[in-house]
C-alpha beads as a LAMMPS data file, in Angstrom:
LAMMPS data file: protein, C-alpha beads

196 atoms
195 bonds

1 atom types
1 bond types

-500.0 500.0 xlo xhi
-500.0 500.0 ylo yhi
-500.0 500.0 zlo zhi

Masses

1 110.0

Atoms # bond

1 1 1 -83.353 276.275 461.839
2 1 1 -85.279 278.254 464.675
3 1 1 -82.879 277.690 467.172
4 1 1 -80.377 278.833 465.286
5 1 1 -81.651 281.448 464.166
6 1 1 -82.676 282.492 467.931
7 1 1 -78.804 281.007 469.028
8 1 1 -77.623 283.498 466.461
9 1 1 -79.923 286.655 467.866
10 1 1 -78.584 286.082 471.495
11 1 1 -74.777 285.972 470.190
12 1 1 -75.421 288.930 468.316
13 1 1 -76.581 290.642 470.754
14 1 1 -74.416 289.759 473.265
15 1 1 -71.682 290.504 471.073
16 1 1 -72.893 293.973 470.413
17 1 1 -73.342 294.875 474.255
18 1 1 -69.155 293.743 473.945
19 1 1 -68.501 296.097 471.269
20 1 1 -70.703 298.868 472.573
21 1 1 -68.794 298.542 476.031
22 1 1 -65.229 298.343 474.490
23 1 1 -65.915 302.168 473.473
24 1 1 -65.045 302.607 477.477
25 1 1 -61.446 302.567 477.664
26 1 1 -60.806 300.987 481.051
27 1 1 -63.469 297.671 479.811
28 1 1 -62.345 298.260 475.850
29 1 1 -59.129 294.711 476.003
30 1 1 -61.868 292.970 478.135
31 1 1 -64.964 293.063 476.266
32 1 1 -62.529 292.536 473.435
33 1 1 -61.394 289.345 474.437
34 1 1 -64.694 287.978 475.822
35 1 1 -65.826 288.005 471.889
36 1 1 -65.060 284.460 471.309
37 1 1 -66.421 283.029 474.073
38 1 1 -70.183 284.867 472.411
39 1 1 -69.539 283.204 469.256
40 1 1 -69.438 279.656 471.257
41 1 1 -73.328 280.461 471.849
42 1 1 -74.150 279.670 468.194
43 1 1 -71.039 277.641 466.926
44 1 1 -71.469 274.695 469.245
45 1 1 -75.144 273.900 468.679
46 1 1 -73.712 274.432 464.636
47 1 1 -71.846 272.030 464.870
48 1 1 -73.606 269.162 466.880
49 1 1 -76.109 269.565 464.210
50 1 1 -73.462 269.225 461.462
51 1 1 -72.228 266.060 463.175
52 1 1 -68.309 266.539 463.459
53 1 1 -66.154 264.863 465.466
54 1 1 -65.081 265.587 469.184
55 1 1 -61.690 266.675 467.817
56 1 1 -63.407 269.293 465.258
57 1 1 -65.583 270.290 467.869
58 1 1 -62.645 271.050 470.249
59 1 1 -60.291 272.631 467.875
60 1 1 -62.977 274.720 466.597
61 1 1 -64.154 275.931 469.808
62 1 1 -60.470 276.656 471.022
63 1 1 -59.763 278.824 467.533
64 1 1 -63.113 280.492 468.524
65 1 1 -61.833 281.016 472.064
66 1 1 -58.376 282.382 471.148
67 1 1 -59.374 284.317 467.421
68 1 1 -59.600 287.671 469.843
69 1 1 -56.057 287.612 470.872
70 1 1 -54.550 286.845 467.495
71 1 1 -56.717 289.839 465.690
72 1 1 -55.462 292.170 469.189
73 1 1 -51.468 291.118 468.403
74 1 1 -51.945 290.346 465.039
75 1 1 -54.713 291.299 462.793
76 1 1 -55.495 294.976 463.951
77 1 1 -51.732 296.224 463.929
78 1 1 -50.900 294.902 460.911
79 1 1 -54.328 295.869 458.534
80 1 1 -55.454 298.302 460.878
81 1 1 -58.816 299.546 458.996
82 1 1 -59.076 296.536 457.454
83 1 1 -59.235 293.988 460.124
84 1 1 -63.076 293.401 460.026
85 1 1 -62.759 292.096 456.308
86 1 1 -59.716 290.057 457.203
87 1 1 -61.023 288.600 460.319
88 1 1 -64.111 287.252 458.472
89 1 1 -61.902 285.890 455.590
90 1 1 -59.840 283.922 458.448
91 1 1 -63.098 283.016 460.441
92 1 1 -65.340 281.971 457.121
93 1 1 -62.299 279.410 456.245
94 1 1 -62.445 277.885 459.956
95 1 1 -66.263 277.471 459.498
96 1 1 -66.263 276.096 456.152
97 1 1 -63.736 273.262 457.146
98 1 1 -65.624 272.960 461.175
99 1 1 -69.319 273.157 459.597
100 1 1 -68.507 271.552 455.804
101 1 1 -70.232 274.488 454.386
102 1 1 -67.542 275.960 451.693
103 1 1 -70.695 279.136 451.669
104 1 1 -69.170 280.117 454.830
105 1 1 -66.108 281.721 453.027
106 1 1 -68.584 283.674 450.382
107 1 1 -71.097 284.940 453.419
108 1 1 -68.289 285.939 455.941
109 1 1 -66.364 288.004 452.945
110 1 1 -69.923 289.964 452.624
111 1 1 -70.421 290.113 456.210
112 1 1 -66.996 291.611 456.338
113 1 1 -66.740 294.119 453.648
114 1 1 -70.433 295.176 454.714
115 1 1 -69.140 295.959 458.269
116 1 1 -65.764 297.270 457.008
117 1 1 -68.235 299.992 454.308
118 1 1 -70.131 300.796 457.245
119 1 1 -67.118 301.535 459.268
120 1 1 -65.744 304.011 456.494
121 1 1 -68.412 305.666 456.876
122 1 1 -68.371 306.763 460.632
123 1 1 -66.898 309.847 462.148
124 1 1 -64.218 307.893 463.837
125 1 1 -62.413 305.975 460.696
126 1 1 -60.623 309.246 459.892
127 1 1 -58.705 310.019 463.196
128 1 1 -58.141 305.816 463.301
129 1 1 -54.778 305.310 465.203
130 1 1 -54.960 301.357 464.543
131 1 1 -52.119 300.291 466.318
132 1 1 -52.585 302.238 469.554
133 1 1 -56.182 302.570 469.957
134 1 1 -58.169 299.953 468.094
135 1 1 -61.290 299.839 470.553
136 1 1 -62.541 302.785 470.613
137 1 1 -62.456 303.489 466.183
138 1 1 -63.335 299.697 465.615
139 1 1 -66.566 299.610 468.243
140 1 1 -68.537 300.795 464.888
141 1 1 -67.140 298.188 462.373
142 1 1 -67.780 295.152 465.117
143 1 1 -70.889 296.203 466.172
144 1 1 -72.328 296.357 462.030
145 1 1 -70.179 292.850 462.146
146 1 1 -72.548 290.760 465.079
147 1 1 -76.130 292.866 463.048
148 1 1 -74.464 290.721 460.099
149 1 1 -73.461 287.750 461.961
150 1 1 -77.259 287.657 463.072
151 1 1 -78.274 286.305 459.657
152 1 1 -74.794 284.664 458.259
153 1 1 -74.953 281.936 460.793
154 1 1 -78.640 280.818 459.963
155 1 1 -78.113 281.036 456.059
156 1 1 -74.369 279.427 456.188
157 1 1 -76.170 276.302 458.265
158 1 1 -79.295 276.583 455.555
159 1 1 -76.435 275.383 453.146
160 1 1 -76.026 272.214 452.041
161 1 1 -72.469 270.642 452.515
162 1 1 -69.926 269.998 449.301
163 1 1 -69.794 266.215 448.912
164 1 1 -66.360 266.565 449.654
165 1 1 -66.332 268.004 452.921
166 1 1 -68.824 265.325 454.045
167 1 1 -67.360 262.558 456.305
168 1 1 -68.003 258.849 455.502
169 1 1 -70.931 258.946 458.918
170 1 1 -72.606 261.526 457.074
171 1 1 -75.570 261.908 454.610
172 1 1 -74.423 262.988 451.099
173 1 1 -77.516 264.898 450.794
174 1 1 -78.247 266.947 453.585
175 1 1 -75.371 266.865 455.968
176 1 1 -76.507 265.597 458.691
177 1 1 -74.997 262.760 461.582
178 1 1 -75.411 259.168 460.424
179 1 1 -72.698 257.788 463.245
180 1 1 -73.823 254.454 464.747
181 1 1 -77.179 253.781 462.502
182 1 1 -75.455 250.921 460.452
183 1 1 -73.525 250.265 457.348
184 1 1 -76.391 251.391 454.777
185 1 1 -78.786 253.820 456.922
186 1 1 -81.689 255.795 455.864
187 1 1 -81.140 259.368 456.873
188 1 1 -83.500 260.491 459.683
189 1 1 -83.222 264.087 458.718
190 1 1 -84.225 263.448 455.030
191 1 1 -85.103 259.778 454.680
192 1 1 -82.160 259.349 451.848
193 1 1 -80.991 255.739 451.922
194 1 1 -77.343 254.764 451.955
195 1 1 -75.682 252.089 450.507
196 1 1 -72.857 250.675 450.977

Bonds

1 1 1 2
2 1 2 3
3 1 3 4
4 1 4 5
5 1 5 6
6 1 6 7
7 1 7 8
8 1 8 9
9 1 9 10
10 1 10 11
11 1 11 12
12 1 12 13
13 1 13 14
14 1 14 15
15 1 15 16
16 1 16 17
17 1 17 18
18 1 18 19
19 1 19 20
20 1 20 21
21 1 21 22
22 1 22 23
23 1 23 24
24 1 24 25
25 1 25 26
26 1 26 27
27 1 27 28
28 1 28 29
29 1 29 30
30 1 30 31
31 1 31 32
32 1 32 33
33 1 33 34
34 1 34 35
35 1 35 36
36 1 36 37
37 1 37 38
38 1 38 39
39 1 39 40
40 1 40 41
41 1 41 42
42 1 42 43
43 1 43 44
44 1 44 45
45 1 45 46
46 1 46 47
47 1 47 48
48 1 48 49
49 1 49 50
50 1 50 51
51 1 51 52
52 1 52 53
53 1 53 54
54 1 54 55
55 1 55 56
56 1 56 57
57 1 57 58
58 1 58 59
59 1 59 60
60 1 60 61
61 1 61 62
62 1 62 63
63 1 63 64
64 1 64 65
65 1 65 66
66 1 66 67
67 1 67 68
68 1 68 69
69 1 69 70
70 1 70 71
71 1 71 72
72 1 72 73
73 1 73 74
74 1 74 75
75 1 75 76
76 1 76 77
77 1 77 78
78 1 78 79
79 1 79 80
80 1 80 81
81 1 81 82
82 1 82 83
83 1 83 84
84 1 84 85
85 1 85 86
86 1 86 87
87 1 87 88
88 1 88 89
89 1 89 90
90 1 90 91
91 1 91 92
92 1 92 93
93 1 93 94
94 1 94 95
95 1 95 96
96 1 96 97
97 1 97 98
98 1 98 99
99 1 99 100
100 1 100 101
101 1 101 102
102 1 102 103
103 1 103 104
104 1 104 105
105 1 105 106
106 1 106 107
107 1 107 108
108 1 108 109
109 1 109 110
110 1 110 111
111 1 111 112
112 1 112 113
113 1 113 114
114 1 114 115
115 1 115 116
116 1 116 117
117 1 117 118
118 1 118 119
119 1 119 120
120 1 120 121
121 1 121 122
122 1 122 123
123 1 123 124
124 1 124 125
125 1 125 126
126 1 126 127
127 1 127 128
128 1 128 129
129 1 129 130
130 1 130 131
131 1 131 132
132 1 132 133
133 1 133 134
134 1 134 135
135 1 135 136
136 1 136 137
137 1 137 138
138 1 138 139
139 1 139 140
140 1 140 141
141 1 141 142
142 1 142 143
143 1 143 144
144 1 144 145
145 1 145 146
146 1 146 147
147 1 147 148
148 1 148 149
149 1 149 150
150 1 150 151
151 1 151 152
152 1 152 153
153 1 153 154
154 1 154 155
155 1 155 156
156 1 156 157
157 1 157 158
158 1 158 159
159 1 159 160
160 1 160 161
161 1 161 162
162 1 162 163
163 1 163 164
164 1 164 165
165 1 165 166
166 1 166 167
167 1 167 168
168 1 168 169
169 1 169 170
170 1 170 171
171 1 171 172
172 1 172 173
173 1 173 174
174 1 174 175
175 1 175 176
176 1 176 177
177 1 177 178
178 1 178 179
179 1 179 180
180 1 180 181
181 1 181 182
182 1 182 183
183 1 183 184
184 1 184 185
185 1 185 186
186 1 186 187
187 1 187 188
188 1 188 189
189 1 189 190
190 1 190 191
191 1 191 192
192 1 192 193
193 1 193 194
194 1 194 195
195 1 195 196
């Protein structure tokens, strides 16, 4: 759970360097974008510890890759203040089905309002034009969002998973990878034996 937790502290931070820069108009769509590509740098180690398969490991990582543009066209126009809150909502479903953690959903609606309360709050949620300059009123809310991401990540993966998100190659009890250790394995994680 250490290098999670340090995966998590480099995302976060690199993520708030984005959402600091994005105040600059001329970088603001760029650093914007580059957002999903950060959240890679916690995500993928997430889920080779989870154990999914290639396929949920490469339609996870594409949703993570292309979440900016949809909350750009999408998601800021059309909830404008909001879009913190409902951007969690959206991203705590993709991790509960990607990681089989259904806690995901509960800790990205806190991280979300928190960071949506926090935005509020600031000078620049009162002269918010949402749908033609989202950057510069949002850096606030996004930059509270990663300081909240920095500890969702390690306490979503601290979870154990529902019994029925887990797969039939993994252990019923913590979670983790039992692919290609036999039909009745003893978990190397937790030492729980399997049978068939």
């Amino acid at each position: 759970m250490i290098t999670i937790s340090l995966l998590a502290f480099i995302s976060a931070a690199l993520g708030i360097a984005l959402a600091e820069l994005s105040a600059y108009r001329e970088y603001a769509s760029m650093m914007y974008m580059a957002t999903g590509i950060i959240h890679l740098v916690v995500l993928v180690p997430c889920m080779l510890y989870t154990g999914v398969s290639k396929a949920t490991m490469i339609t996870t990582s594409a949703l993570c890759v292309l979440f900016p543009i949809w909350g750009f066209f999408i998601g800021i126009p059309c909830v404008g203040t909001w879009a913190t809150f409902i951007c969690s909502f959206i991203w705590g479903l993709v991790l509960m089905v990607s990681l089989r953690r259904p806690a995901a959903v509960v800790v990205l609606l806190f991280v979300g309002l928190a960071s949506n309360v926090l935005f509020w709050g600031s000078e620049s949620a009162g002269s918010a034009d949402m749908l033609y300059e989202p950057f510069e009123h949002l850096g606030h809310a996004y930059t509270a969002w990663y300081l909240f991401m920095l500890f969702a990540m390690p306490i979503i993966m601290y979870t154990k998973p529902a019994p029925r998100f887990k797969g039939k190659d993994i252990c019923r009890d913590c979670g983790y990878s039992l692919a290609g250790l036999g039909d009745e394995p003893t978990c190397p994680e937790c030492g729980t034996v399997h049978h068939a």
